[in-house]
C-alpha positions as CSV (number, residue, x, y, z in Angstrom):
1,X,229.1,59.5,51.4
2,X,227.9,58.7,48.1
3,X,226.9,55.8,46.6
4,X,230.1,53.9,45.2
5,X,229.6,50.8,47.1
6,X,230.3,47.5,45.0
7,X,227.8,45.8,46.4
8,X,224.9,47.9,45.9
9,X,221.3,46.5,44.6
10,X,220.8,46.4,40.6
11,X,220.4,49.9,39.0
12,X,222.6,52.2,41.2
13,X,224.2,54.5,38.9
14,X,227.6,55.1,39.5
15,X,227.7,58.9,38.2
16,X,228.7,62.0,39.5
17,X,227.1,63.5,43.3
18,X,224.3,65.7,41.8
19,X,225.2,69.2,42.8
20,X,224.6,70.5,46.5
21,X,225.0,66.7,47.9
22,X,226.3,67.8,51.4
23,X,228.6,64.4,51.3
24,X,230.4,65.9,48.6
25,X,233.9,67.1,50.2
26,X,235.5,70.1,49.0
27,X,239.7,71.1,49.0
28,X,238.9,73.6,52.1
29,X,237.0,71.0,54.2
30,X,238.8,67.6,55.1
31,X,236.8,64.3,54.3
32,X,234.6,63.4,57.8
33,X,236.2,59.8,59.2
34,X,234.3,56.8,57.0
35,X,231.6,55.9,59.2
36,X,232.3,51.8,60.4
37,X,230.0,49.3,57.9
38,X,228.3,47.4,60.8
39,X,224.5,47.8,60.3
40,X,224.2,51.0,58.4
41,X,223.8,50.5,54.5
42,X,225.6,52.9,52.3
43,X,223.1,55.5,51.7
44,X,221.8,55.6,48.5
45,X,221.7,58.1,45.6
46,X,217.6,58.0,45.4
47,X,214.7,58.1,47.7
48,X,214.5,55.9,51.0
49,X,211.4,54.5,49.4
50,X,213.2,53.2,46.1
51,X,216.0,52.2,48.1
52,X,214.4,50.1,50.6
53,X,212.0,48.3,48.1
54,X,215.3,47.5,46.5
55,X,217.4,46.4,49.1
56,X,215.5,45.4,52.6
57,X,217.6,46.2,55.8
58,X,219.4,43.2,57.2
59,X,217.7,41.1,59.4
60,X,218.2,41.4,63.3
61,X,221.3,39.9,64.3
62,X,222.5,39.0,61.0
63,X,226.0,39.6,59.6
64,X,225.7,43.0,57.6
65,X,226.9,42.8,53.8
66,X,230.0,43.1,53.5
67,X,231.7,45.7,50.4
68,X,233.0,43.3,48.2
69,X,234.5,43.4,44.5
70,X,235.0,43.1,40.9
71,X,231.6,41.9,39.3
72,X,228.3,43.0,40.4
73,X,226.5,40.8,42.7
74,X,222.9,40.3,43.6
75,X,221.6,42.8,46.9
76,X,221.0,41.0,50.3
77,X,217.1,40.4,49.6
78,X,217.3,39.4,46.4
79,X,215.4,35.9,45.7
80,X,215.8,35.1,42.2
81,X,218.8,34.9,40.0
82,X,220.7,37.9,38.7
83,X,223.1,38.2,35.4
84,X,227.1,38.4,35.9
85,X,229.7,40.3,34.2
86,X,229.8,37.7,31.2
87,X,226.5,37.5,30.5
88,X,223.1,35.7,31.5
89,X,223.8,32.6,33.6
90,X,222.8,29.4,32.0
91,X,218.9,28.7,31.6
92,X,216.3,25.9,31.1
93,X,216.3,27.7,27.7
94,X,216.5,25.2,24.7
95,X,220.1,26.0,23.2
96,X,219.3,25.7,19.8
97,X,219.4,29.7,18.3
98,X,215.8,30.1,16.3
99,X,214.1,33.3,14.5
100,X,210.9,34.2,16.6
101,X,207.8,33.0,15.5
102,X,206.4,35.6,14.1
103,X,209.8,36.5,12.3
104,X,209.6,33.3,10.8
105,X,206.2,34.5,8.9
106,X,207.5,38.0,8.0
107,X,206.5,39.4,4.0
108,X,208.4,36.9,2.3
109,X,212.1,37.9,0.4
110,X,214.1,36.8,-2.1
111,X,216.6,39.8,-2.2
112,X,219.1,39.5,0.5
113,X,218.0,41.1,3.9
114,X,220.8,40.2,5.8
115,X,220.1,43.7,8.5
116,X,217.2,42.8,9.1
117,X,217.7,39.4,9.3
118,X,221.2,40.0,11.7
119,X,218.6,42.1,13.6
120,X,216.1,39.4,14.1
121,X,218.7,36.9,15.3
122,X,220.3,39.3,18.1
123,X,216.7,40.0,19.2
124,X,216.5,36.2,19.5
125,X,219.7,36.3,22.8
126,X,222.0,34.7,20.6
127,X,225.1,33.7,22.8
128,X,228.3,32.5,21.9
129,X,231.6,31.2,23.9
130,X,231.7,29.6,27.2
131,X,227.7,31.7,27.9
132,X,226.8,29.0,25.1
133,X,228.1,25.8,26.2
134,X,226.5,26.5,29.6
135,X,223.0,27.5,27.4
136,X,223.9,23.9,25.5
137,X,224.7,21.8,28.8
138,X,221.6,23.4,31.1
139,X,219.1,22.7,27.8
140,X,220.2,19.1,27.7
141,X,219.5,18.5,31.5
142,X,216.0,19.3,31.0
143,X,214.9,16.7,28.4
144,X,216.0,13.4,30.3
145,X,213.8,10.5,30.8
146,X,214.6,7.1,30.1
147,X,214.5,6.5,26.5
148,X,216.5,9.2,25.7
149,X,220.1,10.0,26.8
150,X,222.4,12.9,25.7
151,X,226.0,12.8,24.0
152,X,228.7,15.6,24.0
153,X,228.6,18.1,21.2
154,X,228.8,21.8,20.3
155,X,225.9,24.1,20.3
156,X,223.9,23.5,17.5
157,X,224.8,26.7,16.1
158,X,227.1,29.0,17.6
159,X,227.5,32.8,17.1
160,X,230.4,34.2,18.7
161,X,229.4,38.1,16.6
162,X,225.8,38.8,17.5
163,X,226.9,42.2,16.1
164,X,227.9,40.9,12.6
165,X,225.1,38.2,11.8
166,X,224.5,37.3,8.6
167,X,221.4,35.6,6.6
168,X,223.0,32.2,6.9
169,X,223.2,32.0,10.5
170,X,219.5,33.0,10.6
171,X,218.3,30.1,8.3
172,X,220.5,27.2,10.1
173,X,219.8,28.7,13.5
174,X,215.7,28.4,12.3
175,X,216.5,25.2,10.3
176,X,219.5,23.0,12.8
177,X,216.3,21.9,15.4
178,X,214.3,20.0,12.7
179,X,217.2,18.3,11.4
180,X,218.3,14.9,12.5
181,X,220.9,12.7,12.3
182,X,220.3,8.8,11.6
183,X,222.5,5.5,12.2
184,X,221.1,2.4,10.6
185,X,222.9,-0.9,11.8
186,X,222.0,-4.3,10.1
187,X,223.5,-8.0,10.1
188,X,226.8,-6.6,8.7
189,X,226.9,-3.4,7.7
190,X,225.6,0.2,8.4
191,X,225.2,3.7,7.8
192,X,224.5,7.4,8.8
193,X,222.4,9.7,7.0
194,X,219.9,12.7,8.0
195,X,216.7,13.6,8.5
196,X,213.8,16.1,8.7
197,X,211.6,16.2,11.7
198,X,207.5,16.8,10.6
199,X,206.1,16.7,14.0
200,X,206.6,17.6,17.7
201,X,205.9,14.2,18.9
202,X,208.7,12.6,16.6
203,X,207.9,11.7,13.2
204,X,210.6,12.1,11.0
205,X,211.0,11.9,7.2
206,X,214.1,10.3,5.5
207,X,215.5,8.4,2.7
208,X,214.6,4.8,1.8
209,X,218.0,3.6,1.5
210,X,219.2,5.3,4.8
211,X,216.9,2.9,6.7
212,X,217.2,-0.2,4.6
213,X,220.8,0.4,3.5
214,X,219.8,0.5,0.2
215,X,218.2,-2.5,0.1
216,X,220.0,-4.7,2.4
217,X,217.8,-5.5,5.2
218,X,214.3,-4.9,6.0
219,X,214.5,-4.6,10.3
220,X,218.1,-2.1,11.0
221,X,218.1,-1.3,14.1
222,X,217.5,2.2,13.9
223,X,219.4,5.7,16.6
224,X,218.4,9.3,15.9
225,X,220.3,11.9,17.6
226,X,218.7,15.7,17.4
227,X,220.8,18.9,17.1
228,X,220.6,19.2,20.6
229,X,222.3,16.0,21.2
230,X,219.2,13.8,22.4
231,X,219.2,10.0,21.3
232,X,216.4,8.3,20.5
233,X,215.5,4.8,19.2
234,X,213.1,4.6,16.3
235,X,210.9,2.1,14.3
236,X,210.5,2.5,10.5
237,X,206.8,3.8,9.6
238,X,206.5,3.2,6.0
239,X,208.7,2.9,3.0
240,X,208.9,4.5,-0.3
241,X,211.7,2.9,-2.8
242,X,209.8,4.5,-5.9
243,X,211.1,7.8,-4.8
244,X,213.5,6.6,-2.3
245,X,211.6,8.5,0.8
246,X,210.9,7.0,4.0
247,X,209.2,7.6,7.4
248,X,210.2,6.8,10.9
249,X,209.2,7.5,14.1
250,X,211.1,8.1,17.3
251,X,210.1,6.5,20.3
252,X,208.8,8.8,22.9
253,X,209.8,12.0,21.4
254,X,207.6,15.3,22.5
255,X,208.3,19.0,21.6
256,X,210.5,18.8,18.8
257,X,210.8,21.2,16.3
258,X,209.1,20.4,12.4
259,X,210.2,21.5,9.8
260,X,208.2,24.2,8.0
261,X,207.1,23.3,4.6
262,X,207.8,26.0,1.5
263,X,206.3,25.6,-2.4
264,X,209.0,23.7,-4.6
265,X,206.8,24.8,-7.5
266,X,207.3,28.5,-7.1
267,X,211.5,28.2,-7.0
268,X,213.3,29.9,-9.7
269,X,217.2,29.0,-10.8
270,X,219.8,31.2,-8.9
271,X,217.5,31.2,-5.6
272,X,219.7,30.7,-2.4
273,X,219.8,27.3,-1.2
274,X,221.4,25.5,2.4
275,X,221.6,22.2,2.8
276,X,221.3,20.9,6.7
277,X,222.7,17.4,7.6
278,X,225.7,15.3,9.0
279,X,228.0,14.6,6.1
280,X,230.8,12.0,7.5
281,X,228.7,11.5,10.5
282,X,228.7,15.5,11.2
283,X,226.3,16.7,12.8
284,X,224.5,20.1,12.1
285,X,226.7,20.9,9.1
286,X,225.8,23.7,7.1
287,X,226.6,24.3,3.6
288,X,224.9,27.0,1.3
289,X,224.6,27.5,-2.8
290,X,221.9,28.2,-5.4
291,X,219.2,26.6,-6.9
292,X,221.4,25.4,-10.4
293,X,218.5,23.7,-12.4
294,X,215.1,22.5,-12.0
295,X,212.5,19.8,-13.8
296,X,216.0,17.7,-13.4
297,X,215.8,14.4,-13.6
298,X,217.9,11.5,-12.8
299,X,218.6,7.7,-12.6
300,X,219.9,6.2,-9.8
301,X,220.7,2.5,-9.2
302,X,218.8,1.1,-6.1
303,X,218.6,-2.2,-4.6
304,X,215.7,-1.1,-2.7
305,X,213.8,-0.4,-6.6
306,X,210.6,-2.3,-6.8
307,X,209.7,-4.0,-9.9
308,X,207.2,-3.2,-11.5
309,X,207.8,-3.7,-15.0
310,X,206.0,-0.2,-16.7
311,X,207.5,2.6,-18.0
312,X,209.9,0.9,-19.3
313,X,212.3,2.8,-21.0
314,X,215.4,1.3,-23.6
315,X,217.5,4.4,-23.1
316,X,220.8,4.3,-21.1
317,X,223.3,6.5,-19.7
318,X,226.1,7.5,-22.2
319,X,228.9,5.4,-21.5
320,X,226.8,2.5,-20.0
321,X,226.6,3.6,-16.3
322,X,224.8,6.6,-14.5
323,X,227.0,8.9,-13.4
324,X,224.4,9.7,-9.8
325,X,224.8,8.0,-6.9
326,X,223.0,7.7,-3.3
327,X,225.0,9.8,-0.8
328,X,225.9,7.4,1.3
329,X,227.3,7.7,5.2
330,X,228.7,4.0,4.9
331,X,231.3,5.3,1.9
332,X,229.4,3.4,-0.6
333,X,226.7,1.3,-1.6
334,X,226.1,-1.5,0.4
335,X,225.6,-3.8,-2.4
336,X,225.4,-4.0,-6.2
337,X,222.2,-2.6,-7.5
338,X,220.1,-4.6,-10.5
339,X,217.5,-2.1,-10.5
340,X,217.1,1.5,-10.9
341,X,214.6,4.5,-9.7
342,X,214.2,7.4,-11.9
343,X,212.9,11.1,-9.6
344,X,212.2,14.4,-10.7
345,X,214.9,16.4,-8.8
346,X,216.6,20.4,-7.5
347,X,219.8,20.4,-8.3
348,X,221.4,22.7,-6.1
349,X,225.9,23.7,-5.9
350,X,225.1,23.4,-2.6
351,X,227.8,20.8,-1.0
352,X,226.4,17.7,-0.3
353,X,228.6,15.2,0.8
354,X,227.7,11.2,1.7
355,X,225.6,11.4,5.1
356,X,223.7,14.3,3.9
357,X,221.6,12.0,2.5
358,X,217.4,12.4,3.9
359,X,218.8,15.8,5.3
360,X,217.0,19.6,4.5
361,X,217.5,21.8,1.6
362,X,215.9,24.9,2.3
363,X,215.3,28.2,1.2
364,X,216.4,32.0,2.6
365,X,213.4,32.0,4.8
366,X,214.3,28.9,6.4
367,X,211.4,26.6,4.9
368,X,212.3,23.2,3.2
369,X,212.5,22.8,-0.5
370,X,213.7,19.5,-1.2
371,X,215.1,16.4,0.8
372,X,218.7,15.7,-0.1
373,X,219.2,12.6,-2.1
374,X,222.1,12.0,-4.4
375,X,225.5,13.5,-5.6
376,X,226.9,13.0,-9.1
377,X,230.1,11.2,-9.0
378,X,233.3,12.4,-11.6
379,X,235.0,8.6,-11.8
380,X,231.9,6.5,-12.1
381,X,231.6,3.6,-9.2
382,X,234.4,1.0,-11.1
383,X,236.6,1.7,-8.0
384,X,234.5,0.7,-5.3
385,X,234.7,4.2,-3.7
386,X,233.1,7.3,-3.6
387,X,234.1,10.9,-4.6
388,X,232.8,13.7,-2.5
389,X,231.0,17.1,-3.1
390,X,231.7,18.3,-7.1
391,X,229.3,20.7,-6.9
392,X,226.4,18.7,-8.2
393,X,223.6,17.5,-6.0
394,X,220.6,16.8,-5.9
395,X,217.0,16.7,-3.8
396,X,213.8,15.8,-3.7
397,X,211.3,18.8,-3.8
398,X,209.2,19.1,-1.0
399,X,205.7,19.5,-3.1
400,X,206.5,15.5,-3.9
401,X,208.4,14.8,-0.7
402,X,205.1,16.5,1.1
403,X,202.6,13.8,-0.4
404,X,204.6,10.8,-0.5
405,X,205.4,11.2,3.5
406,X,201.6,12.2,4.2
407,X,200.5,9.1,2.4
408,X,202.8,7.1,4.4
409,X,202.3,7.9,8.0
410,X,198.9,8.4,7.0
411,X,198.6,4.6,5.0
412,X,202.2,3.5,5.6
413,X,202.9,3.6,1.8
414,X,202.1,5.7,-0.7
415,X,200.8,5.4,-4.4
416,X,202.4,6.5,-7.8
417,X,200.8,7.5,-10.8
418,X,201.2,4.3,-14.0
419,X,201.0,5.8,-17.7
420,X,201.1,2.3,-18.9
421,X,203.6,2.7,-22.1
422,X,206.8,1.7,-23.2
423,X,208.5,4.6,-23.9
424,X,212.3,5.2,-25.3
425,X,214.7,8.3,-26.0
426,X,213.0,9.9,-29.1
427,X,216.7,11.4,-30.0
428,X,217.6,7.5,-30.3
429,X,214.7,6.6,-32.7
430,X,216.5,7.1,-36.8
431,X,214.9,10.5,-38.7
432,X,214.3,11.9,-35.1
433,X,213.3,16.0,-35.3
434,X,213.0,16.5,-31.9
435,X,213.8,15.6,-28.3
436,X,211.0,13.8,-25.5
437,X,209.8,10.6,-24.8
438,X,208.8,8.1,-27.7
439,X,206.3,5.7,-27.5
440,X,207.3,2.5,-28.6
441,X,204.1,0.7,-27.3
442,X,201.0,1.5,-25.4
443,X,199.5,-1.1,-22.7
444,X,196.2,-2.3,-23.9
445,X,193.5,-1.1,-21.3
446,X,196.3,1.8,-19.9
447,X,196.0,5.3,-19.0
448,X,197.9,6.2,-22.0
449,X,196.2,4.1,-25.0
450,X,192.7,5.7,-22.7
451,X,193.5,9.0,-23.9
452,X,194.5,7.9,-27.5
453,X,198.5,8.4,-27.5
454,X,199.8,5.2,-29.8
455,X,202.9,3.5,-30.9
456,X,205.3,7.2,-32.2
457,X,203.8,9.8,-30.9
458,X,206.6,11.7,-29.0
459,X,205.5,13.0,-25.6
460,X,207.5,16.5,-25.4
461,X,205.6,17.6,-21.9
462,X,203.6,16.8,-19.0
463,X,201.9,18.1,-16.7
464,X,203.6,21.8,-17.6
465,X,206.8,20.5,-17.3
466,X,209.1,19.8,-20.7
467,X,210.2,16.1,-21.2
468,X,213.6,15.6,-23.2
469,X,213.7,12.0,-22.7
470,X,212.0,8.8,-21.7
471,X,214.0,9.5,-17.6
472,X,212.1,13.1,-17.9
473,X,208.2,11.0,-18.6
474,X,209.2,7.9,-16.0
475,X,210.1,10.3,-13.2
476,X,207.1,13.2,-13.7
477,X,204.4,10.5,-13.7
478,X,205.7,8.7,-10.4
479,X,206.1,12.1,-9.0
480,X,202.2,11.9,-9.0
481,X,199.4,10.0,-7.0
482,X,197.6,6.9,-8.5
483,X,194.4,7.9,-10.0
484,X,195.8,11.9,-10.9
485,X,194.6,13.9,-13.5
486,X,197.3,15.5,-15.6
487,X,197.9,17.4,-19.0
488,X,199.8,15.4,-21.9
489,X,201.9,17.2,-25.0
490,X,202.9,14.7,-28.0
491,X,204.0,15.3,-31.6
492,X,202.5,13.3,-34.2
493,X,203.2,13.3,-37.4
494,X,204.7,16.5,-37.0
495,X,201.8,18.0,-35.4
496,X,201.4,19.2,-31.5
497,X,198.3,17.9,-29.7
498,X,197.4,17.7,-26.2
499,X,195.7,15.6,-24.0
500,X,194.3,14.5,-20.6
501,X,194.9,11.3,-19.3
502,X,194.0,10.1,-16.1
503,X,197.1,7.8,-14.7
504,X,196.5,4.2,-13.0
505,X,198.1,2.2,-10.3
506,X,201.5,1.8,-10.2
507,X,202.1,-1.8,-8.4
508,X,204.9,-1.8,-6.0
């Protein structure tokens, strides 16, 4: 008879009796009586040899297989695991859907490649539907151990289309594993917010007022949850409320997945962005827009703002209050701020919403850009509340974010560059022809009066990048380390000069 059996071994093909098979019946010779299935195996459609290699005879006194049916089943001898009719059982495999390695490093784009991309993903055994949650439920199993515990959740990103993939998938299924999610508990109040992961044994990079709650307590007890739904408790490295980044580090962590860093100084306007975080305390949200301005910079009231007294700029927001605010998880700011940070920022359509907050901006290869910070509120903060996504946010970019966090885990705080001037909106100043920074007074001893700038001259650039008011100078010279070298363009007197100064201490 031929070999039609359900329960043959893996790899029987179920086609046609190749001509001249003798089991073949024809219309003037009746079928021979099917032969009982005690201990003879359906004979097979290829050589003894392959067969038996493939499927060992029954043991000596042992039940034979029986023909059973519907979904293919593993052969007698088999020892190790075989596939079912709706796809791979669940593995030891970590759920999260990534881009291979060496995908990851592939010529880099900034045209859409979404084939190739869509390609890269399915080559990746992206699963979807209930072959998912098993993937999700068998990955947590694995990581265990005391100071961790799981919680229920999705799969980090789920693809129920491996046919139709697009770019977007790609980057959050690359990006989701380096993203965290962080709950900061004090006295009386607390807060979620994100995070980026920079190391496989668990340090992860944040925002300042995440882990103090902008300001309102020095020791919050601190949970991080990864995408794959592991909890870990974490201790606060360093601090840096000049730029309103932090560092923590999650206890007992090993083989996590960092984030890979990308140059902020190389991004043009209209470049794709996604931003990777748990806005309203969800997890592994992603949201995607373009890059909608650089050299941005804004002011954002900050409890956590050290004082240093330099810089200081007369200028204010029109209408008396700055329109940006931290993102928040709590709803709103835990207290009312006196003080203020000014930071160079991307500001990106992307939707960033309040718990995004220390979470990834990235590019369309997956590599971080900037470390989401602040939204832009319509109605101001009179009511106590705050609006959601409008469109306008805004992140740190990773070339800063990359040597403030190094300096901390490194020295657990980092340094800032100090011009040492007074400087004011030069649109403010009567008979002004042009926008920048204005010097009302320069420090004696100071970086600035070092390199010869005095009382007027209008600073319209530094270090390559334009400044159109005294926010634009405060937030480019913090953006750099103490003791930096960098390149100064003033008006005086109606003539352009440049300069080099080299920038002190800021003291925190």
């Amino acid at each position: 008879m031929s070999d039609t059996t359900n329960n043959r071994p893996d790899g029987h093909d179920d086609s046609t009796t190749p001509a001249g098979d003798a089991a073949a019946p024809t219309p003037s010779q009746p079928e021979a009586p099917r032969a009982e299935a005690t201990n003879v195996p359906p004979k097979p459609t290829r050589s003894p040899a392959a067969a038996a290699a493939a499927w060992p005879p029954p043991v000596a006194g042992s039940a034979a297989p029986q023909p059973t049916h519907g979904y293919a089943s593993a052969p007698s001898g088999a020892t190790s695991p075989t596939g079912q009719a709706f796809g791979p059982a669940a593995t030891s495999a970590h759920p999260t859907l990534v881009l291979p390695e060496n995908a990851a490093h592939a010529t880099p784009r900034k045209k859409s490649s979404v084939p190739r991309i869509a390609a890269l993903v399915v080559a990746a055994a992206l699963v979807g539907g209930a072959a998912g949650l098993g993937g999700t439920y068998a990955g947590l199993s694995l990581w265990g151990g005391s100071d961790s515990s799981t919680v229920a959740g999705p799969t980090a990103v789920t693809v129920n289309d491996t046919d139709d993939v697009n770019e977007t998938a790609a980057v959050a299924s690359k990006v989701v594993p380096s993203v965290v999610t962080i709950s900061a508990t004090g006295t009386s109040s607390g807060g979620t917010g994100s995070g980026v992961i920079l190391s496989d044994d668990g340090y992860v990079l944040t925002n300042t007022h995440v882990v103090t709650l902008d300001g309102a307590t020095g020791d919050a007890k601190i949970s991080v949850t990864t995408s794959d739904g592991h909890v870990y408790a974490a201790t606060v490295v360093g601090t840096d409320p000049t730029y309103d980044l932090a560092v923590i580090k999650l206890e007992n962590a090993t083989n996590l997945t960092p984030i890979e860093w990308a140059d902020s100084s190389k991004l043009n306007v209209g470049d794709a962005t996604t931003a990777i975080g748990a806005p309203l305390g969800l997890p592994n949200t992603v949201t995607t827009g373009i890059v909608s301005a650089l050299n941005r910079s804004i002011q954002v009231a900050s409890s956590a703002a050290p004082k240093d007294g330099s810089e200081q700029d007369q200028g204010s927001e029109p209408g008396g209050e700055s329109p940006f605010r931290f993102d928040f998880g709590q709803g709103q700011q835990s207290q009312q701020a006196t003080q203020t940070i000014k930071i160079a920022v991307i500001q990106t359509d992307a939707a960033i919403n309040p718990g995004n907050s220390g979470g990834a901006l990235v590019d369309n290869e997956g590599k971080l850009i900037g470390i989401n910070v602040a939204i832009a509120s319509a109605g101001g903060s009179s009511s106590g509340a705050q609006s959601g996504n409008i469109g306008v946010g805004f992140s740190i970019p990773s070339d800063i974010a990359k040597r403030i966090s190094q300096e901390i885990i490194d020295n657990g705080s980092a340094t800032h560059g100090l011009l040492g001037a007074s400087v004011q909106d030069a649109a403010s100043i009567q008979g002004a022809t042009t926008t920048g920074a204005y010097v009302a007074e320069a420090t004696s001893g100071g970086a600035a009066q070092a390199a010869g700038l005095t009382k007027g001259d209008v600073i319209t650039a530094f270090d390559g990048v334009p400044v159109t008011n005294s926010i634009d100078l405060t937030a480019q010279v913090r953006a750099l380390a103490a003791g930096a070298q960098a390149e100064v363009t003033y008006n005086r007197n109606g003539q352009e000069k440049t300069v080099e100064v080299t920038l002190g201490t800021m003291q925190n």
